[in-house]
C-alpha positions in Angstrom: -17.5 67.5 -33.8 -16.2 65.4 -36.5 -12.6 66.0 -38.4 -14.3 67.6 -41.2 -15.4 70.3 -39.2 -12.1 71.4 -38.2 -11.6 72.9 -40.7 -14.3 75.7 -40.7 -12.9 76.5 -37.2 -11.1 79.7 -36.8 -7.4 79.5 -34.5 -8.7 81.4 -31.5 -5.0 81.3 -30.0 -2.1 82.1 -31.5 1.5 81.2 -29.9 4.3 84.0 -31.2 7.9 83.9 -30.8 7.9 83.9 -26.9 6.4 79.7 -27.1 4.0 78.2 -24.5 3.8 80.6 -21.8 1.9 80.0 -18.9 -0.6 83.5 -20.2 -0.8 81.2 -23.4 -2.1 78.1 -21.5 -4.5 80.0 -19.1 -6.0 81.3 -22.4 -6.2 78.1 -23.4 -8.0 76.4 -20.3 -10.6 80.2 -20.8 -11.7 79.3 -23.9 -12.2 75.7 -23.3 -14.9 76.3 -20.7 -16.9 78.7 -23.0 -16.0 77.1 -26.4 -15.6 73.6 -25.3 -13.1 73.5 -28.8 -10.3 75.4 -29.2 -8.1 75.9 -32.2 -4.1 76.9 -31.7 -1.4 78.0 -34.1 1.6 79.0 -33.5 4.6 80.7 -35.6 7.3 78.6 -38.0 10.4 79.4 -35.4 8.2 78.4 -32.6 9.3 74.8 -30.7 5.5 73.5 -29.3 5.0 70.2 -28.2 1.2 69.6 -28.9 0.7 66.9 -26.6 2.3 68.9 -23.8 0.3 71.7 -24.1 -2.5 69.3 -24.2 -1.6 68.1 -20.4 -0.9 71.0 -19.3 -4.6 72.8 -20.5 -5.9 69.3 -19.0 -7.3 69.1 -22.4 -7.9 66.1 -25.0 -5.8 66.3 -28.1 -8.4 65.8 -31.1 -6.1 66.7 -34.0 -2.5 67.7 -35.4 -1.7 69.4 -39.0 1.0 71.3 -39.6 1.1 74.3 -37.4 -2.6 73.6 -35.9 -4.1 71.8 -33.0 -7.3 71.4 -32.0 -8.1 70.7 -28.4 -11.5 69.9 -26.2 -12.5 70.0 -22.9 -11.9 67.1 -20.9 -14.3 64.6 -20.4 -14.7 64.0 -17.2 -15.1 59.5 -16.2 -17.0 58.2 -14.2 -15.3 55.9 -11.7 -17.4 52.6 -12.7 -17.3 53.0 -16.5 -13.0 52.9 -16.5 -11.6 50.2 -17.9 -8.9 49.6 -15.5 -11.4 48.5 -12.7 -12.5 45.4 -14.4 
């Protein structure tokens, strides 16, 4: 899915007043498995950390504007093709 795309995609989670709850990031890690992208917003008042929710949906981070993420399902590496075990 390119950057471009983005765009067109809906916020299917919204984060209110309360932050990053754990409901929030459960959510989250739901939608990933059917979706395999997700789209977040959250409210103006609202601290979020986007590369913490990130980790803690075990998702990848694909992009950051304004008051919107986008995050996708982990990909999953296979032991031989990592770069550390050159």
């Amino acid at each position: 899915m390119s950057k471009e795309s983005f765009q067109d995609l809906r916020p299917t989670v919204w984060i209110g007043k309360r932050g990053v709850t754990s409901v929030i990031i459960d959510e989250i890690r739901r939608q990933l498995k059917v979706r395999k992208v997700v789209k977040v917003r959250w409210l103006r008042n609202t601290e979020v950390d986007p590369r913490r929710i990130a980790a803690s949906a075990d998702a990848d981070l694909l992009d950051v504007r304004g008051r919107t993420l986008v995050l996708a399902e982990r990909r999953s590496r296979s032991p031989g093709r990592d770069s550390r075990n050159i």
